[in-house]
Phi, psi and omega in degrees: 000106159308129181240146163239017173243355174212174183213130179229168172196172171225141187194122152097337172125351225256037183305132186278093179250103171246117186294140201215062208209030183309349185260009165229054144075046149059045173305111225286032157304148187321328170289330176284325200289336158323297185264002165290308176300331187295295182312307207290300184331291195292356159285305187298330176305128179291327154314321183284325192092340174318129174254325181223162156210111159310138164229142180191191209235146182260137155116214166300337219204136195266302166216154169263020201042180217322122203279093157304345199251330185226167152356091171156319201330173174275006167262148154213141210289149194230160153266001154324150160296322173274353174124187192282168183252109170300340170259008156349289174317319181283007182264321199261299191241324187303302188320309222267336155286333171283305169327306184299322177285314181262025164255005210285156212240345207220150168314100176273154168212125178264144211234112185230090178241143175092218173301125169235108153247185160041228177266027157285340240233311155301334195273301176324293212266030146269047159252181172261303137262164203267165153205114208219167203270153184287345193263319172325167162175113269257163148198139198244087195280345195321281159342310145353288237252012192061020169216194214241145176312098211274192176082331199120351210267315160329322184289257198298351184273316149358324193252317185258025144204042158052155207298327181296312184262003170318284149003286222259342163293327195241328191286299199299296215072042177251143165329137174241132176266158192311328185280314159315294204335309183316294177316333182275351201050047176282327192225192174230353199207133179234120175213173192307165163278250202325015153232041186284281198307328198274011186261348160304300185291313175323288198300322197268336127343319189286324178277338182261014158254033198235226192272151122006279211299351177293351171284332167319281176321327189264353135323313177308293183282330188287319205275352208259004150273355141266309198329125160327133169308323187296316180276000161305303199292299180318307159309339156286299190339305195280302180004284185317307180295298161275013141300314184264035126260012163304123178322307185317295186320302222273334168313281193336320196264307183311265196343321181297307151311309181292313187091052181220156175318154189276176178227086205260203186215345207080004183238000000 
C-alpha cells in the first residue's frame, strides 16, 4: 500500500507507523484518518508479524487534529435547514477507528512530539503506553471553534486524571505540558526530545517480544472501565483459559523451570 499521509515499516516484530503531514501538524483529515486505518488493518493481519505498534508524528508535531481547512473538518454538508452536522464525520470515519484502536489485537505505543490537540490528543491517549517529548504537549481546543471534545476524549480523560482535571483541560483549553501530563498520570514516559523514538522503540521491543497473552491483557483493562467486578472476574477467568493453552504459556512455564529467559513467538 502507497500512503501519501504516513510512512511505515515493520522490523523486529515492531510496526511503524508515522504520520508525515508535516506541514499541518500532521492533521486528522479524512484523508490522513484513511490511511491510518488502512496502516492499523494491515498491521493487524497475523501475516504481518506485528507483535506491537508505534505511532508518532513527523515534524513539530504529533497531530494538531482535525484538518479545519481541508478535505477532513468535523463538518459535512446536510441538508438540514439549520446547517451542516458537526459531528458526521465523527460518526462515519473518526468514531469507527478509535473503536478499532481499542479492539486492537496486539499493544500500541504512541510517541508523542510537539502538539497533540483536539482529536490528536484523543488519538495519543489510545496508545497502552504513552511516551511523550519534554517539548510535547496535550491540548483540549475545542472550545475555540465552539465545539465540544471529540474523539473519545470525554470518556477516556476523566478515568486517567479524574473529573477536575478532565473539567479543566476541556473547559479552560489550556495547554497541558508533558511534564504535568506525567504528574497527572495522564502518560507514562515523559523523556528528552532526542530519545522520544528511540525510548518508543525500547519500550515497544519489551511487547513484541514478549507472550500472546499481552494482547489479552491490554483487552483486559481496556474493557474493566466499564465493566462490573463480578463480570471482571469471569473475563479473566476465560482469559486465563486461553492464554494457558498457549504456545507462549507452556515456553513460559518451561523457561521458568529451566531458569532461563522465556523465548516467546506470539503463538
Amino acid at each position: 500500500m502507497a500512503y501519501t499521509k504516513l510512512k511505515t515499516s515493520v522490523q523486529d516484530g515492531i510496526g511503524l507507523i508515522t504520520m508525515a503531514d508535516p506541514g499541518t501538524l500532521n492533521a486528522a483529515g479524512l484523508d490522513l484518518m484513511d490511511e491510518l486505518q488502512q496502516a492499523f488493518d494491515a498491521f493487524a493481519r497475523k501475516d504481518s508479524g506485528v507483535r506491537c505498534v508505534v505511532l508518532t508524528g513527523e515534524g513539530r508535531g504529533f497531530c494538531s487534529g482535525a484538518n479545519l481547512s481541508g478535505r477532513g473538518g468535523p463538518q459535512a454538508p446536510a441538508p438540514d435547514p439549520e446547517g451542516p452536522d458537526a459531528g458526521a464525520a465523527l460518526e462515519s470515519v473518526y468514531n469507527p477507528f478509535m473503536k478499532s484502536l481499542r479492539d486492537y489485537p496486539v499493544p500500541i505505543v504512541t510517541a508523542i512530539n510537539g502538539v497533540a490537540a483536539g482529536v490528536g490528543c484523543s488519538l495519543a491517549l489510545m496508545g497502552d503506553i504513552i511516551v511523550a517529548a519534554e517539548s510535547a504537549y496535550f491540548l483540549q481546543a475545542f472550545r475555540r471553534i465552539g465545539l465540544v471534545p471529540d474523539g473519545g476524549s470525554t470518556y477516556l480523560l476523566p478515568r486517567l486524571i479524574g473529573k477536575a482535571r478532565a473539567m479543566e483541560m476541556a473547559l479552560l483549553g489550556e495547554r497541558l505540558p508533558a511534564k504535568t501530563a506525567l504528574d497527572w498520570g495522564l502518560i507514562n514516559r515523559c523523556v528528552a526530545d532526542d530519545a522520544l523514538l528511540a525510548t518508543a522503540m525500547e519500550l515497544a521491543t519489551a511487547l513484541a517480544t514478549g507472550p500472546w497473552a499481552l494482547g489479552s491483557i491490554r483487552k483486559l483493562i481496556w474493557d474493566s472501565l466499564d465493566a462490573e467486578w463480578s463480570d471482571q472476574l469471569h473475563a479473566e477467568r476465560m482469559a486465563q483459559k486461553h492464554a494457558g493453552r498457549t504456545e507462549d504459556s507452556r515456553e513460559g512455564v518451561l523457561a521458568f523451570l529451566q531458569k532461563r529467559p522465556a523465548a516467546f513467538t506470539g503463538r
